[in-house]
VOSEDO-441300 format. One record per atom (N, C-alpha, C): x, y, z negated. Coordinates in steps of 0.02 Angstrom, whole numbers, plus 50000, padded with zeros to 5 digits. Example, Ala and Ser with C-alpha at 12.3 -4.5 7.8 and 13.67 -1.06 7.14 Angstrom:
<lumlums>
506604971649610;506154977549610;506604983549610;506424988849646;506844994749643;506455000249606;
</lumlums>
This chain:
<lumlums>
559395937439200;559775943539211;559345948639247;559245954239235;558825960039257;559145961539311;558655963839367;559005967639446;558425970739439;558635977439471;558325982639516;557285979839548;557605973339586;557115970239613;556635966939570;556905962339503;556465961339451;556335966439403;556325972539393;556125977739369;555445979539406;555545981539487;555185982739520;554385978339507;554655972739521;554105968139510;553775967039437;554095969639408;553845968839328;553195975739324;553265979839346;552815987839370;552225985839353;551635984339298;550875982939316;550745989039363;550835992439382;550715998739427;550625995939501;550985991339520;550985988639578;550535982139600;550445980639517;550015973839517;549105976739522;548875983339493;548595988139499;548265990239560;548885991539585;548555994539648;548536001339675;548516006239694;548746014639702;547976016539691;548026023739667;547576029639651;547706034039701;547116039839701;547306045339728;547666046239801;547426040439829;547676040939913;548296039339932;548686038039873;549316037939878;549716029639903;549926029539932;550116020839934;550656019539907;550556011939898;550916007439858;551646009739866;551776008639921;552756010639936;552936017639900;552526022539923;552516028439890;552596027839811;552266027139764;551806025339706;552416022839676;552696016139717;553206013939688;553956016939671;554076021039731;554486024939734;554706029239667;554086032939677;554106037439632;554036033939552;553826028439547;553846026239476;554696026639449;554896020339504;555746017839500;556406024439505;556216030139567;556606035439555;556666041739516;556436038339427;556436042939376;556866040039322;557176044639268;557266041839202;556786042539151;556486035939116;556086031839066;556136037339015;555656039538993;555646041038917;555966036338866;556066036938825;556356030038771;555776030538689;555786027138682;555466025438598;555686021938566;555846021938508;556016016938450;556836019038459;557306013738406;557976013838386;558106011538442;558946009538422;558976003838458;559436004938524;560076002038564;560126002738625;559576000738678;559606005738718;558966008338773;559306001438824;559055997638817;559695991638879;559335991538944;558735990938946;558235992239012;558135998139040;558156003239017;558166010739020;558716012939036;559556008639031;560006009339058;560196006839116;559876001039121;559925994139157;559755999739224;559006002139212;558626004039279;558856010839304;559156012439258;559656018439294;560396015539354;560816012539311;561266010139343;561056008739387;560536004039404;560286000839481;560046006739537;559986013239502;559916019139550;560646020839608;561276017439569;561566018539587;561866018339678;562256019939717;562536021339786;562746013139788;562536009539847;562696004239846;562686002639923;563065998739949;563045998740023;562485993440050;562015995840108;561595991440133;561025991940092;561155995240042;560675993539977;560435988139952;561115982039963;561125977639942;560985973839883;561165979339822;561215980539779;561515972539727;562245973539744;562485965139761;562745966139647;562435965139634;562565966639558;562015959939504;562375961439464;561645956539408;561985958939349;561445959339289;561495962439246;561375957339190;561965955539125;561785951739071;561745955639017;561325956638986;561265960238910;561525955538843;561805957938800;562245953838757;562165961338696;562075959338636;562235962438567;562475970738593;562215975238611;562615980638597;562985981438658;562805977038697;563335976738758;562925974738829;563125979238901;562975975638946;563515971539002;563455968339028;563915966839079;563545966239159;564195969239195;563905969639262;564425964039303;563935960739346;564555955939367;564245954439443;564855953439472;564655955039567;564155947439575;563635951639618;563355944839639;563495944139726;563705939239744;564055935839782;563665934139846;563045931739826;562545930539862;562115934339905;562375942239880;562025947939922;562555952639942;563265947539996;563665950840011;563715952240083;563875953940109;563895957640196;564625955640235;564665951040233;565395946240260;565705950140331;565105952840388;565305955140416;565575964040417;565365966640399;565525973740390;565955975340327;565925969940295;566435969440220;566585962840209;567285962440250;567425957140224;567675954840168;568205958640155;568435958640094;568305961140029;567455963440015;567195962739981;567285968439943;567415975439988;567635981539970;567045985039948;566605983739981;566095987339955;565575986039903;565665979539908;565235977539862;565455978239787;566215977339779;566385980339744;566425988739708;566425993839746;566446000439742;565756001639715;565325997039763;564505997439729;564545995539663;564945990939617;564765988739559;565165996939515;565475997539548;565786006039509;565466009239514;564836011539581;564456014239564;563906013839512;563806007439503;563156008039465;563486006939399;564146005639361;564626006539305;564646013139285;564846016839339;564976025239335;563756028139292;563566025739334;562946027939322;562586024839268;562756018739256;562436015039180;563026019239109;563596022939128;563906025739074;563656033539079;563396037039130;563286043139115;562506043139104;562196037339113;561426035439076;561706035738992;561996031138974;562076030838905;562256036738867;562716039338898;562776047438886;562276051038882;561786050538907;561126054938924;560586053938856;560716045638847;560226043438809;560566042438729;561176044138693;561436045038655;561806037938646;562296034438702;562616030138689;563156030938714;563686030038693;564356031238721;564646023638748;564806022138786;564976017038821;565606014938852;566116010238817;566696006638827;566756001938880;567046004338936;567205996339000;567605994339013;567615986238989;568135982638998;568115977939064;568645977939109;568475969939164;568615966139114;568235963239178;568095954839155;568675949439217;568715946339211;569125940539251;568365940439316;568715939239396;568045939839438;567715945439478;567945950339441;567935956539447;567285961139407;566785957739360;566545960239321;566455966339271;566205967439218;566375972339200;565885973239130;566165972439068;565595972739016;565665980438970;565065981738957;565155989538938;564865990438862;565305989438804;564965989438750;564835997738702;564165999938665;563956003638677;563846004938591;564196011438581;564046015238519;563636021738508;563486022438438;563026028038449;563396036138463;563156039338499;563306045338486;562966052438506;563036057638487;562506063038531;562356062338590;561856060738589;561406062838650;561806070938693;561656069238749;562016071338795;561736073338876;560836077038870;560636074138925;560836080038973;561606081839006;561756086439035;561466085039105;561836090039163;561596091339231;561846084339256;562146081239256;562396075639266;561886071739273;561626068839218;561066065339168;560566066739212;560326072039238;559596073239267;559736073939336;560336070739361;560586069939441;560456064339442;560346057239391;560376051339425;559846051139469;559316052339452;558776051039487;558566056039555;558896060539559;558836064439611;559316064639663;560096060239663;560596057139711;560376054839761;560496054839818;560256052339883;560566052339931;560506048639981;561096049540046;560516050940094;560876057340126;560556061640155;560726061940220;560286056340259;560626055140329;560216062040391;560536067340385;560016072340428;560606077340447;560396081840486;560736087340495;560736092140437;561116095140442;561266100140371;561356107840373;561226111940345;561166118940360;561836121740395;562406119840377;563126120840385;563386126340343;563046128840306;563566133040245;563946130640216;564496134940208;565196129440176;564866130340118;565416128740062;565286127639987;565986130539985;565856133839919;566356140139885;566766134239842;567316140239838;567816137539827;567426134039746;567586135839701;567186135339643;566906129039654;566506130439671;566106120439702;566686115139703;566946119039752;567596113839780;567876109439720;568096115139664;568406112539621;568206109339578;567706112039556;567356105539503;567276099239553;567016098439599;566946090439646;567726087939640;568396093039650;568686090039638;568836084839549;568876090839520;568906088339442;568446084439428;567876080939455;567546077939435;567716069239467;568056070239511;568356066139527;569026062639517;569436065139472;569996065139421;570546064139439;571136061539419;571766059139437;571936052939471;571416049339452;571696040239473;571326036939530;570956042239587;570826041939637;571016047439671;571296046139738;571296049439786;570676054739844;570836060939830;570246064239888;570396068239934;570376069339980;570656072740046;570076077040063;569946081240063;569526087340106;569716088040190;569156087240215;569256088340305;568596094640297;568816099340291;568516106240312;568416108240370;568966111740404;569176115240451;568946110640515;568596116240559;568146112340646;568616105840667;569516109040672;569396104840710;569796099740698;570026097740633;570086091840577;569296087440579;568816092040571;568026088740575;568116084740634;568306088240689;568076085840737;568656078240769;569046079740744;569396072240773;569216066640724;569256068640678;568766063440605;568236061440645;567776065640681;567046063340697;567276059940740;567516059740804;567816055140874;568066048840825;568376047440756;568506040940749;567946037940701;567446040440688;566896037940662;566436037440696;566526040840780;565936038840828;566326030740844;566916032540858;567326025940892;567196017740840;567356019940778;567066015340735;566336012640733;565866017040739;565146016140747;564926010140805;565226014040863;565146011240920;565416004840935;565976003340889;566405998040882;565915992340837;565595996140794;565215990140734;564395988740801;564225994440868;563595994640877;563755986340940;564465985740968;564405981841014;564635975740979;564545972940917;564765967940885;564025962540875;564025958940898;563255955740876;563415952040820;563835951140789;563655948440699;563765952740675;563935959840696;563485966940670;562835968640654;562775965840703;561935968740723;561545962540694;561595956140691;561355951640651;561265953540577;561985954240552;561795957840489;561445962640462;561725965640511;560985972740502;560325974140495;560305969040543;559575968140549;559235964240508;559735959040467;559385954940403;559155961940360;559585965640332;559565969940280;559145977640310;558995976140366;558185982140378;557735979140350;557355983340330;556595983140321;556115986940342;555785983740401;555355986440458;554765990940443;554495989240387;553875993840361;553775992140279;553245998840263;553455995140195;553035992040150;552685987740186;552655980940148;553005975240146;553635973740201;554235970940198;554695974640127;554685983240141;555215985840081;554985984040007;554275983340004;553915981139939;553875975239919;553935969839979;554055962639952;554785961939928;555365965039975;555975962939971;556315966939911;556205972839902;556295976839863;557055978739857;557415979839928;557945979839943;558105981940032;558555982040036;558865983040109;558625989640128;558725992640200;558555999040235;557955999840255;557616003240232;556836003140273;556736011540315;556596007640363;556716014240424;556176017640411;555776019940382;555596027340378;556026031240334;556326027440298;556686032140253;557466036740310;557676033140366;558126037540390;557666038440450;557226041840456;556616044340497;556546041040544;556476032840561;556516029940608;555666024240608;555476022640660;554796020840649;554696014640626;554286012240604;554066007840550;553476002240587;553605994840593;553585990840648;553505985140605;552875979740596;553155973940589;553685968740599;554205967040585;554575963440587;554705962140657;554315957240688;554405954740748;554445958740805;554205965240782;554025970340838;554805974340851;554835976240764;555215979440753;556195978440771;556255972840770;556875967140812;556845969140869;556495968740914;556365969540987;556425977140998;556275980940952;556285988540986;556835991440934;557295987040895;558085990240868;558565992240925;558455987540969;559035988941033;558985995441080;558345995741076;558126003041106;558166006641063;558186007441000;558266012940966;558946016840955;559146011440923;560076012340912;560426010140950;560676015541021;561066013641052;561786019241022;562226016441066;562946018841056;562646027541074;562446028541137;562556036641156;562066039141107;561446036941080;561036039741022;561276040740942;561676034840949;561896035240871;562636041040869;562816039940926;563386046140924;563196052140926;562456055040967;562326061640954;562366062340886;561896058240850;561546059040789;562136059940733;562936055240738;563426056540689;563806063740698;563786064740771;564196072340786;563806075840760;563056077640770;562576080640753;562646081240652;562636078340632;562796078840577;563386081640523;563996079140576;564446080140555;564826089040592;564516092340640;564736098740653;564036101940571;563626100240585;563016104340536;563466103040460;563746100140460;564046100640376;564606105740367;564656103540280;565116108540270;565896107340259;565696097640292;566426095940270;566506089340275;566996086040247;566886079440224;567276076740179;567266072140139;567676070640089;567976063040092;568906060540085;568966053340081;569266052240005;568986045740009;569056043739937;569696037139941;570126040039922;570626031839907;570756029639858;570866024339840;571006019839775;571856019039785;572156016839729;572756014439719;573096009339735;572376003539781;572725997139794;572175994639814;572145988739846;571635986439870;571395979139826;571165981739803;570905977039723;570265977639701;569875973839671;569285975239641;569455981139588;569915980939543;569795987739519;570015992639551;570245992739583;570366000339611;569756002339647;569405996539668;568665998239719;568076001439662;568405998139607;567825998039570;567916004739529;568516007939539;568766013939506;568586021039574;568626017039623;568386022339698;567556025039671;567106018039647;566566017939640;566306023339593;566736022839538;566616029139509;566716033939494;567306037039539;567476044139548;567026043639611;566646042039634;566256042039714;565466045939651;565476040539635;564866042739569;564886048839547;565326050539513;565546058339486;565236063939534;565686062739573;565766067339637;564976067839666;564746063039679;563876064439700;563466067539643;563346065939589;563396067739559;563396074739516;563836078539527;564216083839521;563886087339587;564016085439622;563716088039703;562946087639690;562676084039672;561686086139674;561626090339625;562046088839573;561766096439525;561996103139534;562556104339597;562716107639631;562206113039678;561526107939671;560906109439743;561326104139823;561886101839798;562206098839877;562006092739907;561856091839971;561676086439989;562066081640015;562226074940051;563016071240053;562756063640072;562966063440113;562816054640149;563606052440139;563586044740165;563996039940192;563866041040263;564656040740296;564866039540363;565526034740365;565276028740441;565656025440451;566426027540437;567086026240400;567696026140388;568136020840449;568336020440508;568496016640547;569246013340516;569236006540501;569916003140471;569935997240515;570665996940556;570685991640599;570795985940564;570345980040602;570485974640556;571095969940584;571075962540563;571775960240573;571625957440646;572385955740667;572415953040741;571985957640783;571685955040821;571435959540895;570715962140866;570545959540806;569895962540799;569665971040812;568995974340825;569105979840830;569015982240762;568835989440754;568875991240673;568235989340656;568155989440601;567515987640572;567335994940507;566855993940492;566676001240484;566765999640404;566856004740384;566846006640307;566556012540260;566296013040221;565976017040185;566606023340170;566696030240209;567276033440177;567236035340098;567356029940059;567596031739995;568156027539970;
</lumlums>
């Protein structure tokens, strides 16, 4: 079954070696965050495959596996790259498989395949694929340029106009709430600092977390997965080093400048609800979440994930959630 990670490794580019001063992590980057030319007939199944895996996934877990079958792919949760503590109930990992559903169907679109999804029992999902016009709209040339954009932000709103297509692009059978206005922003932000701070004093928080960093990047190039801290501008540490100086980095009063900080510089924020708390409905969040980013980069807009604070059961405190 094809992943993201055996793609990566398949690269003679990497087996190679870098040109031009450029390094490997780099090199790689830029190979994996493009769409493939195509040649010959035929469904593009790898060329779709490696799109979908571009997709928004939490932890960047990228908790998915991919079976190719006649005309058809199927995506089906993999289990083994799930985050028990920050998701327990397996919310996200699910929403992630909508994301990369939502993005392997507007690949096929791009590449002249029109694409049918059915669940599967499990929570799966097989997507069988007919021909049809090619289609490579603004959409199509957003997969590869989507990103979560953990920084401060200019703070210009977005016109109404904007507004509405993000809405329409996000459709009827998910829920979206707009928090515009300061000081709607601002009590939203007090329960996503409170949530933050809530996931920062949890140590099988921070255990987890710290499995799924990746300290520098020849860890991000072996593992070919998880968070690697230069990418949210944070310094880059062998392993052993890098454990020892997380606690000093990310504390509660730092990570709260940094979410208020973010969240006054925007232009907003957006929640995403589903209809029920089900793999499909997560998996239906996943891809009106898709749309909507989506729609938003070909916009010129930029758009992270922030903690969603949901209390859990009995005395637990909240545990954080991806707001979609």
């Amino acid at each position: 079954m094809p992943t993201r990670r055996a793609l990566i490794a398949a690269m003679p580019l990497l087996v190679a070696g870098c040109s031009g001063g450029e390094s490997p992590y780099d090199r790689a980057v830029r190979d994996l965050w493009r769409l493939p030319d195509l040649g010959g007939g035929g469904v593009p199944m790898i060329a779709l495959i490696r799109a979908a895996t571009l997709a928004a996934n939490g932890h960047n877990t990228q908790p998915w596996r991919f079976r190719i079958e006649p005309r058809a792919i199927e995506i089906l949760p993999d289990f083994s790259r799930r985050t028990p503590v920050v998701d327990p109930d397996d919310h996200h990992l699910f929403v992630s498989l909508g994301c990369a559903l939502e993005t392997l169907l507007r690949a096929g679109l791009g590449y002249g395949w029109a694409g049918e999804p059915e669940l599967l029992p499990g929570g799966g999902v097989r997507v069988t694929f007919s021909s049809a016009p090619a289609r490579p709209d603004a959409l199509f040339q957003s997969i590869p340029r989507r990103a979560s954009t953990r920084t401060k932000y200019d703070g210009r709103p977005v016109d109404a106009a904007t507004l509405r297509r993000l809405e329409a692009a996000v459709g009827q059978d998910v829920g979206l709430r707009w928090v515009l206005e300061p000081d709607a922003r601002a009590r939203l932000t007090d329960m996503i600092v409170a949530g933050n701070s809530a996931q920062l004093a949890n140590p099988a928080f921070m255990r987890e977390l710290t499995d799924w960093i990746r300290f520098d990047a020849g860890e991000a190039l072996a593992r070919r997965d998880g968070l690697f801290t230069a990418a949210s501008g944070n310094i880059t540490a062998p392993r052993w080093l890098g454990e020892r100086l997380l606690p000093m980095v990310m504390t509660k009063n730092g990570e709260a400048d940094r979410l208020a900080g973010w969240m006054r510089s925007s232009a907003g924020a957006a929640i995403f609800t589903g209809p029920a708390e089900t793999p499909a409905s997560w998996i239906a969040v996943g891809r009106a979440f898709t749309r909507f980013a989506l729609t938003a980069t070909a916009a010129g807009l930029k758009l992270a994930f922030l903690n969603q604070p949901v209390r859990g059961s009995g005395d637990a405190p909240p545990d954080g959630r991806m707001a979609v």
